[in-house]
HTML snippet that shows the backbone in 3Dmol.js (N, CA, C, O; Angstrom):
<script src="https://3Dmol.org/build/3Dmol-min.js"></script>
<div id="view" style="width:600px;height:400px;position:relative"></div>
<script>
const pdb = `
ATOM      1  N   UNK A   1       0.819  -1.197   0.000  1.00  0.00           N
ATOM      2  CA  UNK A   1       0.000   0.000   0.000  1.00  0.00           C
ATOM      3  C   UNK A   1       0.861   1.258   0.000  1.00  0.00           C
ATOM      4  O   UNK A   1       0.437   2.297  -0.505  1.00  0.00           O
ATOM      5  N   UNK A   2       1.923   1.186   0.495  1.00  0.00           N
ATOM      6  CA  UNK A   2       3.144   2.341   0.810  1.00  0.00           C
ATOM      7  C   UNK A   2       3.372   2.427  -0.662  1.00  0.00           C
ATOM      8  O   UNK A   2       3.211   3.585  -1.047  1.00  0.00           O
ATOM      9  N   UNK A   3       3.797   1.328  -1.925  1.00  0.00           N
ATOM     10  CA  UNK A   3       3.998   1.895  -2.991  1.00  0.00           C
ATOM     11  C   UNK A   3       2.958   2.521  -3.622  1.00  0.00           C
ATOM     12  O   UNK A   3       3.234   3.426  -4.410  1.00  0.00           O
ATOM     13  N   UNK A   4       1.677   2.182  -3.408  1.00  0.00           N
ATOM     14  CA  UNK A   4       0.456   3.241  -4.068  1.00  0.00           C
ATOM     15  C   UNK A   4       0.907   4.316  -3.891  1.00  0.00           C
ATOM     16  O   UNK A   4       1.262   5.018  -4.838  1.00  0.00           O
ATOM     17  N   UNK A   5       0.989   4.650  -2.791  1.00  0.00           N
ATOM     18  CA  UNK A   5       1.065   6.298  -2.002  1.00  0.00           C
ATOM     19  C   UNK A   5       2.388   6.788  -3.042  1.00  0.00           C
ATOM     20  O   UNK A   5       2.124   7.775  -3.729  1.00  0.00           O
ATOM     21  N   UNK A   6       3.669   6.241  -3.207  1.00  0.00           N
ATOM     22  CA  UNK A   6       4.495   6.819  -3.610  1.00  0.00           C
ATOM     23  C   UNK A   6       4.346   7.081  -5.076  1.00  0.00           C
ATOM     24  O   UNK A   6       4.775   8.140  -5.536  1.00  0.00           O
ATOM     25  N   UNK A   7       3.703   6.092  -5.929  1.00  0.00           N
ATOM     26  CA  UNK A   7       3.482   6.361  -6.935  1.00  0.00           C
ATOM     27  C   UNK A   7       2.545   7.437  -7.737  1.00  0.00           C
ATOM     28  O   UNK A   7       2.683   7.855  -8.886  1.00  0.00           O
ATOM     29  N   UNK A   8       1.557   7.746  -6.773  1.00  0.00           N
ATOM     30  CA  UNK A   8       0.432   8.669  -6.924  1.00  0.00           C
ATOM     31  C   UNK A   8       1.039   9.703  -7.432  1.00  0.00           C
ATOM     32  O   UNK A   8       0.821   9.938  -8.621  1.00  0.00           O
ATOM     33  N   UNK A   9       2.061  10.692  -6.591  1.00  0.00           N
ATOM     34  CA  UNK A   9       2.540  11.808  -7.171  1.00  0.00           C
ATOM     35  C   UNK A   9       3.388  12.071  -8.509  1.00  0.00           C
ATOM     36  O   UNK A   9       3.665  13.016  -9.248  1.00  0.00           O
ATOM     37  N   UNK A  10       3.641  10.707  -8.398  1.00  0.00           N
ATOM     38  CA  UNK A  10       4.926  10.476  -9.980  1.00  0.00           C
ATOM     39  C   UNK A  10       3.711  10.333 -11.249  1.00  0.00           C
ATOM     40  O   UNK A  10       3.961  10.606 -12.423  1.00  0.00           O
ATOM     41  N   UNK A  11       2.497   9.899 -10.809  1.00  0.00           N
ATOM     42  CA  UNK A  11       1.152   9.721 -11.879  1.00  0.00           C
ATOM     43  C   UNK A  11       1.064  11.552 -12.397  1.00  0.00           C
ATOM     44  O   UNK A  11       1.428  12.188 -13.386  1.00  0.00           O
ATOM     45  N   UNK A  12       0.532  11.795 -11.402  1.00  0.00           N
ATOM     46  CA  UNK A  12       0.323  13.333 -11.391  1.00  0.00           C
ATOM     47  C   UNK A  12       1.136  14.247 -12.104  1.00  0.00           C
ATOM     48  O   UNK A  12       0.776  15.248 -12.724  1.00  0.00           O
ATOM     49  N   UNK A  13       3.045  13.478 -11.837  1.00  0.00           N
ATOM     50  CA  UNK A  13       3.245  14.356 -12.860  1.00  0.00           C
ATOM     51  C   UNK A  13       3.593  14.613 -13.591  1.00  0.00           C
ATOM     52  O   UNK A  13       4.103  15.627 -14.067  1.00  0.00           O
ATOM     53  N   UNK A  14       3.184  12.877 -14.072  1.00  0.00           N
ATOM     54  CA  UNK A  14       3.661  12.401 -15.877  1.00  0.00           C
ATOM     55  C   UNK A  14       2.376  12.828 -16.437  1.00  0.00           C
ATOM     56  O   UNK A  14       2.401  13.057 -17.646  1.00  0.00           O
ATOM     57  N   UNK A  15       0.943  13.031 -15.662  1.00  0.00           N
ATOM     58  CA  UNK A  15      -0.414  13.532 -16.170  1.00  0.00           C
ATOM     59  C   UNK A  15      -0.084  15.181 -16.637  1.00  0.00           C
ATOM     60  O   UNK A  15      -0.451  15.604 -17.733  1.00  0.00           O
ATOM     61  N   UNK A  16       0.603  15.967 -15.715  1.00  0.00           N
ATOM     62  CA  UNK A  16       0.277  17.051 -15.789  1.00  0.00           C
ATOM     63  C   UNK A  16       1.260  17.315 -16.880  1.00  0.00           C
ATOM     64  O   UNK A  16       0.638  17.643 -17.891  1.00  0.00           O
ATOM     65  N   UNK A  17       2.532  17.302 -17.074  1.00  0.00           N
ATOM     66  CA  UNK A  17       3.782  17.237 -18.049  1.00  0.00           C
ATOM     67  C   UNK A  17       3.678  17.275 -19.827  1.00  0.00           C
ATOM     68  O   UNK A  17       4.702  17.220 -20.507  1.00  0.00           O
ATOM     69  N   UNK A  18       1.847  15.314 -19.872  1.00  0.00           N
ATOM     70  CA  UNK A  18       1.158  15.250 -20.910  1.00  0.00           C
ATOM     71  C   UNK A  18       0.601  16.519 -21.167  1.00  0.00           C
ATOM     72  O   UNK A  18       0.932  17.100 -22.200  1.00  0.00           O
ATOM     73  N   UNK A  19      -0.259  17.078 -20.320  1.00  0.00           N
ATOM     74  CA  UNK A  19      -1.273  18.643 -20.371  1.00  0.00           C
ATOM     75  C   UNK A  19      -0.431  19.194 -21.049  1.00  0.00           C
ATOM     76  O   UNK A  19      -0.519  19.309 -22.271  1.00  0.00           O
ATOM     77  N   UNK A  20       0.699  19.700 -20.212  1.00  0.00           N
ATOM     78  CA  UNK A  20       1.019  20.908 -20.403  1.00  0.00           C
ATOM     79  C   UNK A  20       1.815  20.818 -22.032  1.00  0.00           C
ATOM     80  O   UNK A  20       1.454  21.688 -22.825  1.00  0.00           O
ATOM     81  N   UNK A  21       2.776  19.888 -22.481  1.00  0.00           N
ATOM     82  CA  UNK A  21       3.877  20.231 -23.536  1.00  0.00           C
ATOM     83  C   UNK A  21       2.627  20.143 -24.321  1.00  0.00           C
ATOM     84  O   UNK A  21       2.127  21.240 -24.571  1.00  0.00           O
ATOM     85  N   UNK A  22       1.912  18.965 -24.831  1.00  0.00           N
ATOM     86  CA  UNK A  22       1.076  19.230 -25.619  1.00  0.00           C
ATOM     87  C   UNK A  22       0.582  19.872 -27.151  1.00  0.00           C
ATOM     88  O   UNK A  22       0.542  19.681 -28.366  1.00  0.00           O
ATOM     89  N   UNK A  23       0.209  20.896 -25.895  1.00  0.00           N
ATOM     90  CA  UNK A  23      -0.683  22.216 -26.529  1.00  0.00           C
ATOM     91  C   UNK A  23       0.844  22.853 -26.955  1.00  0.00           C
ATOM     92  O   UNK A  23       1.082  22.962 -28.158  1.00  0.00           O
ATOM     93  N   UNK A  24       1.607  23.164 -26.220  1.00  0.00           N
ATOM     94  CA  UNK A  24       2.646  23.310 -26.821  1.00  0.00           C
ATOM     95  C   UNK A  24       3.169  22.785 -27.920  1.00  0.00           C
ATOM     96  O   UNK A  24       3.191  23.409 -28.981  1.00  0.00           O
ATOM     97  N   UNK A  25       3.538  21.854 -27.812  1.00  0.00           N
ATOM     98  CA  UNK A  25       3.945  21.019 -29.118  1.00  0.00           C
ATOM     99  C   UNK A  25       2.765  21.333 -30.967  1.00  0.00           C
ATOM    100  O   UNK A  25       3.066  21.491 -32.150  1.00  0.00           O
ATOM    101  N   UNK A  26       1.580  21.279 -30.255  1.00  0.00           N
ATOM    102  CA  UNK A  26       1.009  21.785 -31.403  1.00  0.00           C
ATOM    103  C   UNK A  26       1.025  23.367 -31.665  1.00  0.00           C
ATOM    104  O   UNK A  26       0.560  23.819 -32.711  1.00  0.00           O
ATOM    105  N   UNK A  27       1.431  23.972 -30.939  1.00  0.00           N
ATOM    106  CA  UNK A  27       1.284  25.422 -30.783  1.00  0.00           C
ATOM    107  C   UNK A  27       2.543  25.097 -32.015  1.00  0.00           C
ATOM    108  O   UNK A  27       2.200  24.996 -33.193  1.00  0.00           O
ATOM    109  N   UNK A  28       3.664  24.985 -31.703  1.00  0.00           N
ATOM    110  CA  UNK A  28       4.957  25.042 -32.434  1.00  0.00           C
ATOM    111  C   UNK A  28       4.559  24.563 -34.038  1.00  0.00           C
ATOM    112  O   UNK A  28       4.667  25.200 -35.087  1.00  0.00           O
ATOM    113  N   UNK A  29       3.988  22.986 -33.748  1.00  0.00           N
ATOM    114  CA  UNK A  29       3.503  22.394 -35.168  1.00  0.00           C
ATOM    115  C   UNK A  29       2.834  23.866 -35.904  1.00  0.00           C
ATOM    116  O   UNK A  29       3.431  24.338 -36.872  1.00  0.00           O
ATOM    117  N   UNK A  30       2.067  24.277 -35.587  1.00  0.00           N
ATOM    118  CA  UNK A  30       1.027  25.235 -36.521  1.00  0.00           C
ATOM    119  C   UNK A  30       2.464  26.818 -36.831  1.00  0.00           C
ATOM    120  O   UNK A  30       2.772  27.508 -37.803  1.00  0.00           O
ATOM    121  N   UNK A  31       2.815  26.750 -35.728  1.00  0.00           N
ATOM    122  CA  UNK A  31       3.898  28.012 -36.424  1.00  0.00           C
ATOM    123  C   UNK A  31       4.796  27.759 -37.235  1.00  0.00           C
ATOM    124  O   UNK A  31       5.071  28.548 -38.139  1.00  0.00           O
ATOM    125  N   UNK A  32       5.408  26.637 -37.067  1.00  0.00           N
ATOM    126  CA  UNK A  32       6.149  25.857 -38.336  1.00  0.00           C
ATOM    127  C   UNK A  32       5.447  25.635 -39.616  1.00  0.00           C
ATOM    128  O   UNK A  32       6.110  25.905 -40.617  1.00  0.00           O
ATOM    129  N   UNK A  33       4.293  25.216 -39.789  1.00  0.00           N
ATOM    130  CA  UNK A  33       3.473  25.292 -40.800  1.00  0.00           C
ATOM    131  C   UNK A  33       3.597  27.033 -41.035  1.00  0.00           C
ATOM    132  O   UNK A  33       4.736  27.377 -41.353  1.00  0.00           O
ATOM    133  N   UNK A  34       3.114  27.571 -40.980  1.00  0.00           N
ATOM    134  CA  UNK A  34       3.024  29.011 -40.582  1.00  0.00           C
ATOM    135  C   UNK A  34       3.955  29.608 -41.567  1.00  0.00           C
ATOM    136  O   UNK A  34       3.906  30.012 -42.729  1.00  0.00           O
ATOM    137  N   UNK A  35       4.665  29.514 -40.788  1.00  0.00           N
ATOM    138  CA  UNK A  35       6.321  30.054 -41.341  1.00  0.00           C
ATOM    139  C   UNK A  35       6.865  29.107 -42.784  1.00  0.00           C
ATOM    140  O   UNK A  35       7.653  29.709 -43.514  1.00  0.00           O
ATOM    141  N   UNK A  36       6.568  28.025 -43.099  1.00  0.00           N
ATOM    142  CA  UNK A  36       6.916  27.328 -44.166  1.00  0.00           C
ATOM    143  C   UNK A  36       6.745  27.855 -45.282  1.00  0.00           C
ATOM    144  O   UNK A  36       7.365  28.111 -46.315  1.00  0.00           O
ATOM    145  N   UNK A  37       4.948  28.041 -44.465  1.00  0.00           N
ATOM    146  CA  UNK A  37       3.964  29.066 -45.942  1.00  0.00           C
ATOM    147  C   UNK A  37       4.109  30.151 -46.649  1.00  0.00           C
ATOM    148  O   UNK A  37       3.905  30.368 -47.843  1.00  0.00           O
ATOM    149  N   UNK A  38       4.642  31.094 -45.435  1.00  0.00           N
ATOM    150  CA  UNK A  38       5.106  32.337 -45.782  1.00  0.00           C
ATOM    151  C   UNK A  38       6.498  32.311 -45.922  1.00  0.00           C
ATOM    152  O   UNK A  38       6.904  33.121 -45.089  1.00  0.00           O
ATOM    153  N   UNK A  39       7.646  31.732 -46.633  1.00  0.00           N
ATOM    154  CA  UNK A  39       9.149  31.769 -46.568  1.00  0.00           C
ATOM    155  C   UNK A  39       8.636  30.988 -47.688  1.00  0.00           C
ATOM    156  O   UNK A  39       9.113  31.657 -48.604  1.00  0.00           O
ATOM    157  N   UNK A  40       8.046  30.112 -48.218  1.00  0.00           N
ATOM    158  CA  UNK A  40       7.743  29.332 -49.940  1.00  0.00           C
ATOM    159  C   UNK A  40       6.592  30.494 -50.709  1.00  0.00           C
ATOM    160  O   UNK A  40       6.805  30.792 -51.884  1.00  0.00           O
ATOM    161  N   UNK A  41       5.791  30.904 -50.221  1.00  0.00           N
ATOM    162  CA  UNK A  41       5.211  31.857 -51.187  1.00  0.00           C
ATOM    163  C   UNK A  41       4.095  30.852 -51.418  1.00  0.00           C
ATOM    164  O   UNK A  41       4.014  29.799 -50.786  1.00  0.00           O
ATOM    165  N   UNK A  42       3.331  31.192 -52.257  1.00  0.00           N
ATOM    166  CA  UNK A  42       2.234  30.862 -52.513  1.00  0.00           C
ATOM    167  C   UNK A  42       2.241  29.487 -53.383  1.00  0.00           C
ATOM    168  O   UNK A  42       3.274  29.190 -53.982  1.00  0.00           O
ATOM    169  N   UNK A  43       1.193  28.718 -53.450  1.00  0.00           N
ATOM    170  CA  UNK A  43       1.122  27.608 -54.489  1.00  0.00           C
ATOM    171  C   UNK A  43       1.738  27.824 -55.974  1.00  0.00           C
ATOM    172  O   UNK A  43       2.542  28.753 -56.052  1.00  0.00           O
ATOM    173  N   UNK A  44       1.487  27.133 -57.104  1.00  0.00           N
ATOM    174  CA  UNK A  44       1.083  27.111 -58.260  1.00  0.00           C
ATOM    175  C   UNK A  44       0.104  27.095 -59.086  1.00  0.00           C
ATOM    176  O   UNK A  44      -0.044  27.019 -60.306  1.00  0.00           O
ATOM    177  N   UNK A  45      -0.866  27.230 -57.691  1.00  0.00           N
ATOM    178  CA  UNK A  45      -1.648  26.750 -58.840  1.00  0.00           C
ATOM    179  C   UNK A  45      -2.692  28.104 -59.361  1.00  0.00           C
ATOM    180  O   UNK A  45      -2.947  28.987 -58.542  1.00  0.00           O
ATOM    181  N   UNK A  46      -3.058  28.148 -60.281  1.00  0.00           N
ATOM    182  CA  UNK A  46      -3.638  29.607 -60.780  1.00  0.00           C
ATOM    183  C   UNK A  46      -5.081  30.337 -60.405  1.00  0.00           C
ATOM    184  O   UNK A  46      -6.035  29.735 -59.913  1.00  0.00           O
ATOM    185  N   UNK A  47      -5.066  31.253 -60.615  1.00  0.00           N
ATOM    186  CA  UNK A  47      -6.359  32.696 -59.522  1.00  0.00           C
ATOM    187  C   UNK A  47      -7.388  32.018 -60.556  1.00  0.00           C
ATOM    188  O   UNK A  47      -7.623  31.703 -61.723  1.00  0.00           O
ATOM    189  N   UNK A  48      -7.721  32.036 -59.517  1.00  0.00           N
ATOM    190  CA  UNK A  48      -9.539  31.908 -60.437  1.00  0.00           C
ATOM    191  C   UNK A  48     -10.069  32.856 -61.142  1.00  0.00           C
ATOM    192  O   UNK A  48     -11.125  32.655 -61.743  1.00  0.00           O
ATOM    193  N   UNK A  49      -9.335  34.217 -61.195  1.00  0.00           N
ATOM    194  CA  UNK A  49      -9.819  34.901 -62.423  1.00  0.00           C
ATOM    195  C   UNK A  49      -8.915  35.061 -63.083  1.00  0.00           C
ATOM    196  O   UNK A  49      -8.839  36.197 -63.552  1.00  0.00           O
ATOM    197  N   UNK A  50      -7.878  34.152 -63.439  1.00  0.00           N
ATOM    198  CA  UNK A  50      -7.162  34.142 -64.297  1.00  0.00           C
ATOM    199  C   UNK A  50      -7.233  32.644 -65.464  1.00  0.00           C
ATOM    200  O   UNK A  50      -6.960  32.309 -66.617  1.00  0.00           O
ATOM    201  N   UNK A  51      -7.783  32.149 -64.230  1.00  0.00           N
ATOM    202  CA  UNK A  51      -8.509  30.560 -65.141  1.00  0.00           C
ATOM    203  C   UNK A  51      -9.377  31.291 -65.693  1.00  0.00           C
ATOM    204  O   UNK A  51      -9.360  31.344 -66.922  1.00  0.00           O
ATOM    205  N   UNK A  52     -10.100  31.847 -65.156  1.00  0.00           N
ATOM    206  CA  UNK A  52     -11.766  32.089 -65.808  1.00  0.00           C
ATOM    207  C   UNK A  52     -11.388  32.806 -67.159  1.00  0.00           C
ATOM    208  O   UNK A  52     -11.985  32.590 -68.214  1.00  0.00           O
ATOM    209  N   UNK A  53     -10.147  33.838 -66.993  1.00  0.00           N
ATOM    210  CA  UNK A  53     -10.168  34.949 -68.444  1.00  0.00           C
ATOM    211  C   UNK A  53      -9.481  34.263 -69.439  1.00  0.00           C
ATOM    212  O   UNK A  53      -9.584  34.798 -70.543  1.00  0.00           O
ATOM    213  N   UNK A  54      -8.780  33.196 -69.399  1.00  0.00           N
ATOM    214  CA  UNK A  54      -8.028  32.328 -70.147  1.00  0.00           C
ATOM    215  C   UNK A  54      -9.064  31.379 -71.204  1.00  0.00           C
ATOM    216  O   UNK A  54      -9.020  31.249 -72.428  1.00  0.00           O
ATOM    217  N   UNK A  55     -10.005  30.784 -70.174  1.00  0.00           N
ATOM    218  CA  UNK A  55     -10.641  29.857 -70.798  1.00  0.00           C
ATOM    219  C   UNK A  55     -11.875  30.846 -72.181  1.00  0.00           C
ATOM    220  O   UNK A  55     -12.153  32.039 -72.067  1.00  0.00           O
ATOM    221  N   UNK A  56     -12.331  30.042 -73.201  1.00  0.00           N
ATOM    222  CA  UNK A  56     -13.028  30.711 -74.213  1.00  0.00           C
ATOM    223  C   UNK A  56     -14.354  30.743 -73.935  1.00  0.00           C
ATOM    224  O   UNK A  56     -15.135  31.292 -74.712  1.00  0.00           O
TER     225      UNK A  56
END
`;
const viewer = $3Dmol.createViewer("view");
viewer.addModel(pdb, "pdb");
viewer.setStyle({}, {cartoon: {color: "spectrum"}});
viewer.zoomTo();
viewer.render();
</script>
């Protein structure tokens, strides 16, 4: 029963550790995306009113 007790707090704060990086970790994912987007520029693929004035 003494190891329950000791383990409880080490639960808590491999639980809380999960919480917290997380959101972090995706916070970073989306700014990396972010930043990819804007440092490559835009697609290839063409404006829709430039398809539209092209086609007959």
């Amino acid at each position: 029963m003494a190891r329950r007790f000791r383990l409880g707090p080490l639960l808590y704060l491999v639980a809380f550790a999960v919480v917290f990086v997380d959101p972090i970790l995706s916070l970073l994912a989306y700014l990396l995306l972010v930043g990819l987007y804007v440092i490559r520029g835009p697609g290839d693929l063409p404006r829709a009113g430039q398809e539209a004035a092209e086609t007959p």
